[in-house]
MIDOSE-1310 file (N, C-alpha, C; in nm, 2 decimals, decimal comma, always signed):
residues 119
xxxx	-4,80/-6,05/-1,25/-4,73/-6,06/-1,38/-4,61/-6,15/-1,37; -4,64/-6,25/-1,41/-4,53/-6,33/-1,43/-4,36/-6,27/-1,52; -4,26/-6,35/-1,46/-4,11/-6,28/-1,53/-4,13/-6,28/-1,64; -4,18/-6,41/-1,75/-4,19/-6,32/-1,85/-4,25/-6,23/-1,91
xxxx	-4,37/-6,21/-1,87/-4,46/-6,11/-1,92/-4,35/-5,94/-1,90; -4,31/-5,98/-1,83/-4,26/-5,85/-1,76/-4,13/-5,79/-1,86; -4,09/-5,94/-1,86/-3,97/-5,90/-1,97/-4,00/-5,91/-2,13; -4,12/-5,92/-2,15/-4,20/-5,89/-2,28/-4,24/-5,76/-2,26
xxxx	-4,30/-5,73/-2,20/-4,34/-5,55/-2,14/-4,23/-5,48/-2,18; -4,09/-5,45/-2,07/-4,02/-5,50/-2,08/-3,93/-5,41/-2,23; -3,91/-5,54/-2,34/-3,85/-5,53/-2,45/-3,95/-5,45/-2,52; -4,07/-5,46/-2,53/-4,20/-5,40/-2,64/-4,15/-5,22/-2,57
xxxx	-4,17/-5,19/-2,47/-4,15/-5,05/-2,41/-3,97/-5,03/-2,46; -3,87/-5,08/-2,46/-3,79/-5,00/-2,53/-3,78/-5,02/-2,69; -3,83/-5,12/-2,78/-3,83/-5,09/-2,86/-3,94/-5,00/-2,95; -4,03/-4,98/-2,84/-4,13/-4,82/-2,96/-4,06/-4,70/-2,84
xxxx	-4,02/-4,70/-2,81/-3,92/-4,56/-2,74/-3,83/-4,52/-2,85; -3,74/-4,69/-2,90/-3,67/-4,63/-3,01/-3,71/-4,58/-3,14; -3,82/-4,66/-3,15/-3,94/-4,64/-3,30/-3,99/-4,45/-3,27; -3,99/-4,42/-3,14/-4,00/-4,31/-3,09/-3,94/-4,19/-3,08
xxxx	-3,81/-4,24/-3,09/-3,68/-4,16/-3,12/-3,67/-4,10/-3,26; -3,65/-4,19/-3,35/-3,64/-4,18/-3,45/-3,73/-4,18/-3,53; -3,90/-4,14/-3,52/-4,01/-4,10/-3,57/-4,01/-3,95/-3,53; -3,90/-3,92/-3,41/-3,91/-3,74/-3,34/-4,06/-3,74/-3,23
xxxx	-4,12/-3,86/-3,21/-4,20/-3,81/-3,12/-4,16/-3,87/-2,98; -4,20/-3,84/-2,88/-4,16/-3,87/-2,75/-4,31/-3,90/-2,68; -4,28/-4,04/-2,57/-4,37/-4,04/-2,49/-4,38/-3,90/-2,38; -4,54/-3,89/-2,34/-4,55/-3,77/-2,27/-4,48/-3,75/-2,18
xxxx	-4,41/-3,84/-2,03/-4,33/-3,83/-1,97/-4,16/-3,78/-2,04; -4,14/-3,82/-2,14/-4,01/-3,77/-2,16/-4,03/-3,58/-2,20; -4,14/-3,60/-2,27/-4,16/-3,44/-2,29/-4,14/-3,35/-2,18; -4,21/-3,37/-2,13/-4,22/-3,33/-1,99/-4,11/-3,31/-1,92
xxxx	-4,04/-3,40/-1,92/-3,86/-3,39/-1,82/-3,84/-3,27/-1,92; -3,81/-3,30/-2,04/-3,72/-3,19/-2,14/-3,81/-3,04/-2,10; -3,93/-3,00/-2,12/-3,95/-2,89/-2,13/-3,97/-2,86/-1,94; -3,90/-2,93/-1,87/-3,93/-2,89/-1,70/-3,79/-2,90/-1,68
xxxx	-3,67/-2,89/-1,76/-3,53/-2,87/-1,75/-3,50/-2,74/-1,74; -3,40/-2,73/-1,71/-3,37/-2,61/-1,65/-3,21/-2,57/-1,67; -3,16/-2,48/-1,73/-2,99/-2,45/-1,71/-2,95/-2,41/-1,55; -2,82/-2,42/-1,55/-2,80/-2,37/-1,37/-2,82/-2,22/-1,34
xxxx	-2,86/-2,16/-1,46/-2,90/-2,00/-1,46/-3,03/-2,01/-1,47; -3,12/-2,11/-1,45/-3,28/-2,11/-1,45/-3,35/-2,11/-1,54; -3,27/-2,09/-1,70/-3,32/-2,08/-1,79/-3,39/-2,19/-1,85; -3,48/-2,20/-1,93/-3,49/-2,39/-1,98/-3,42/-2,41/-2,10
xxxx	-3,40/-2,52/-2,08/-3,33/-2,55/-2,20/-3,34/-2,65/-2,30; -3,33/-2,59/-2,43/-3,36/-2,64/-2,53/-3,33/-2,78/-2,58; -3,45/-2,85/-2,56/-3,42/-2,96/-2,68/-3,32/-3,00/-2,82; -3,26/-3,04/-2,81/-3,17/-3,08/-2,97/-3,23/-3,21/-2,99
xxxx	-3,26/-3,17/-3,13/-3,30/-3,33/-3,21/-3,19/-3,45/-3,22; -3,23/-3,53/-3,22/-3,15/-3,67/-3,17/-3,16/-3,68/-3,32; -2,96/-3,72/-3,35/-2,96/-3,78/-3,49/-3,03/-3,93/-3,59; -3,03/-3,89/-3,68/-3,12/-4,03/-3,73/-3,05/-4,14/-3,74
xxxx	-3,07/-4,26/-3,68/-3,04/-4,41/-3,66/-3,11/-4,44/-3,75; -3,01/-4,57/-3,82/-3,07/-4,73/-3,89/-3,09/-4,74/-3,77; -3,24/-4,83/-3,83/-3,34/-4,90/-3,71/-3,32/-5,08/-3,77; -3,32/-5,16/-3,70/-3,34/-5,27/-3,74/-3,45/-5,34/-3,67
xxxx	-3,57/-5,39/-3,69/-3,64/-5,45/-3,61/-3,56/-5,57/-3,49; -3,65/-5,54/-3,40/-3,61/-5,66/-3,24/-3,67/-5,80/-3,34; -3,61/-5,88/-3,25/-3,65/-6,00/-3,27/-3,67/-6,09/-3,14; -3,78/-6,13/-3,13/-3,78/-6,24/-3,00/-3,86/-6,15/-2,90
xxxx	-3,93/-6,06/-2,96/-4,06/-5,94/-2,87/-4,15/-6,01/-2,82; -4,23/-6,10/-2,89/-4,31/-6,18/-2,83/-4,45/-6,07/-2,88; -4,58/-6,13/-2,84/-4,74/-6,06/-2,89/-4,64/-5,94/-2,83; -4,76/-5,85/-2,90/-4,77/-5,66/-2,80/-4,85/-5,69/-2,69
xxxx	-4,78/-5,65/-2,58/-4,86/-5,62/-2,47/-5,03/-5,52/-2,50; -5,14/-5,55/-2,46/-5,22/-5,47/-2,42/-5,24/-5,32/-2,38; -5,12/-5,33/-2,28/-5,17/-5,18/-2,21/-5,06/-5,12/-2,31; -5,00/-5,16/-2,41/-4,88/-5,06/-2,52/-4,96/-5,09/-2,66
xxxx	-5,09/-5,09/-2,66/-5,16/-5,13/-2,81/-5,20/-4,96/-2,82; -5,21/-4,84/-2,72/-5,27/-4,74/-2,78/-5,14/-4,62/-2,79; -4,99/-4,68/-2,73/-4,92/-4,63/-2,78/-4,83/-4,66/-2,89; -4,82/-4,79/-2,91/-4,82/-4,84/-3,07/-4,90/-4,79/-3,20
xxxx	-5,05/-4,72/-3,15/-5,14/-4,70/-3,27/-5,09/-4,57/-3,30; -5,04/-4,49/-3,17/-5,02/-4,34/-3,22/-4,88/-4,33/-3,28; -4,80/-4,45/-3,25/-4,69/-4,42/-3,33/-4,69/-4,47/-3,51; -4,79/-4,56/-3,49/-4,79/-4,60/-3,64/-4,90/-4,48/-3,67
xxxx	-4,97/-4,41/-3,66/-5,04/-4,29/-3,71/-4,97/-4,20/-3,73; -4,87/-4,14/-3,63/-4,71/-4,03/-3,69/-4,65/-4,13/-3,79; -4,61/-4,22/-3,77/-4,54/-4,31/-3,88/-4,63/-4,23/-4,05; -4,76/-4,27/-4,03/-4,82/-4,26/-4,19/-4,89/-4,10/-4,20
xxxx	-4,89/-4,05/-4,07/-4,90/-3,86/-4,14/-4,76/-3,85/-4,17; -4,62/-3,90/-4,14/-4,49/-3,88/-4,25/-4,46/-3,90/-4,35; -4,53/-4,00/-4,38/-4,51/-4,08/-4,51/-4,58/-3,98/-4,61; -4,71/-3,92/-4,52/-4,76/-3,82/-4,60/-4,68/-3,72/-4,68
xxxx	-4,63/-3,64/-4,53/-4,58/-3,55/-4,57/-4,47/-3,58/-4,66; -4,38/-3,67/-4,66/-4,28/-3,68/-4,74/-4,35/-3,68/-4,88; -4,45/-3,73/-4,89/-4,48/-3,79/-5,05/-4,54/-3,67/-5,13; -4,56/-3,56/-5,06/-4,63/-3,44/-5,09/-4,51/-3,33/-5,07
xxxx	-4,39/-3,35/-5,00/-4,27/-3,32/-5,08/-4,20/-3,34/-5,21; -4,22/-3,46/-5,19/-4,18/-3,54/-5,30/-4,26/-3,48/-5,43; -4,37/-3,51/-5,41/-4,46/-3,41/-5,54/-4,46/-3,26/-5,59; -4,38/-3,19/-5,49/-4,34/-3,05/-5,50/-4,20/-3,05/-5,56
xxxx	-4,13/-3,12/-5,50/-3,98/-3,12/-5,58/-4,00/-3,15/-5,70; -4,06/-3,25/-5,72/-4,17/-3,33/-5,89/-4,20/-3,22/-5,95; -4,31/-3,11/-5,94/-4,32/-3,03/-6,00/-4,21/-2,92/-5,99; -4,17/-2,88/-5,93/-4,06/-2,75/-5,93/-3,91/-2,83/-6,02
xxxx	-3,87/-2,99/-6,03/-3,80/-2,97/-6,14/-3,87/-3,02/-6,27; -3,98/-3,03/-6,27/-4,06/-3,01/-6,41/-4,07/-2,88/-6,45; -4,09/-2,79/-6,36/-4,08/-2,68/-6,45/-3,89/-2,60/-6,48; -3,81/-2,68/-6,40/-3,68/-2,61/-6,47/-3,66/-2,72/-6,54
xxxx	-3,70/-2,78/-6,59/-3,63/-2,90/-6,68/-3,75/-2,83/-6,84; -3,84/-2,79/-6,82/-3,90/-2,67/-6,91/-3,83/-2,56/-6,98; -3,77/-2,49/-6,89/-3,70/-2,38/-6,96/-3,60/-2,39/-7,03; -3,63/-2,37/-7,15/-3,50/-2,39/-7,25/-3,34/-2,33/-7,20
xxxx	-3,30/-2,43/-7,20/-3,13/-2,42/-7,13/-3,04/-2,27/-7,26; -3,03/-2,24/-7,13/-2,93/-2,08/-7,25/-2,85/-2,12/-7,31; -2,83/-2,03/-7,47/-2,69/-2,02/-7,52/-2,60/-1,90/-7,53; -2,53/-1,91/-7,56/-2,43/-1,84/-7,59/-2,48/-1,69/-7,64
xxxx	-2,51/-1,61/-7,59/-2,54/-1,46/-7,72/-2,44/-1,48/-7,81; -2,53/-1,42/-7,92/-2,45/-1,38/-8,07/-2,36/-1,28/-8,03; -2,40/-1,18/-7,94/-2,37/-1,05/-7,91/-2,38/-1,02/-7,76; -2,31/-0,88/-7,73/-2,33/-0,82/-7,64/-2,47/-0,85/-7,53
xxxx	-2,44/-0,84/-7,42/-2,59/-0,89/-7,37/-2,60/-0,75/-7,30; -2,46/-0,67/-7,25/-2,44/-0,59/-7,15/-2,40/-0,47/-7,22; -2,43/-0,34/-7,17/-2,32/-0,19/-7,26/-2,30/-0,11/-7,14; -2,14/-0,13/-7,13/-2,05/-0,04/-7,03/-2,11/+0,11/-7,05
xxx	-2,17/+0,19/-6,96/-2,18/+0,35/-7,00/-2,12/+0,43/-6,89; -2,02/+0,37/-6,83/-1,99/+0,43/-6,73/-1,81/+0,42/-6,75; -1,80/+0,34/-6,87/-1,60/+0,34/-6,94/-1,59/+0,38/-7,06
């Protein structure tokens, strides 16, 4: 492998790590260290989600390597099962304020709504 290839490799491997990050999915080796961690009391210990980053695309990546074409595919496949889920969120919020934007907004009673029986 020539230097550049390597440093094409290289850049393409940390920039879907970061695409990786902030999609919430992890290559299998990273899973792995997290759920084979350990507290100094033996316990394991839990994962915290890594805050959400602006992403800006790299520039100057060069083609996708080959041997990163089948972990590129599974991240653009989480990429668009999200997209799903959001948009079928999105269609639930859509209906649930369609139906409060239905119910005629209260006024004022003429009268008593309530009768003290206990003053």
């Amino acid at each position: 492998m020539s230097r550049d290839a390597g440093e094409t490799l290289a850049a393409w491997q940390a920039a879907l790590a970061e695409l990786e990050a902030a999609a919430g999915i992890a290559p299998v080796a990273a899973r792995d260290a997290v759920a084979n961690s350990r507290a100094t009391d033996g316990r394991p210990v839990a994962a915290s989600p890594a805050p959400p980053v602006r992403w800006s695309p790299p520039a100057g990546l060069g083609p996708l390597p080959r041997s990163l074409a089948g972990r590129a595919a599974r991240l653009l496949a989480a990429q668009r099962d999200a997209i799903v889920r959001v948009d079928e969120a999105r269609r639930a919020v859509l209906g649930h304020l369609g139906a409060v934007r239905s119910v005629e907004e209260s006024r004022g009673p003429s009268r008593s709504v309530y009768l003290d029986v206990t003053g």
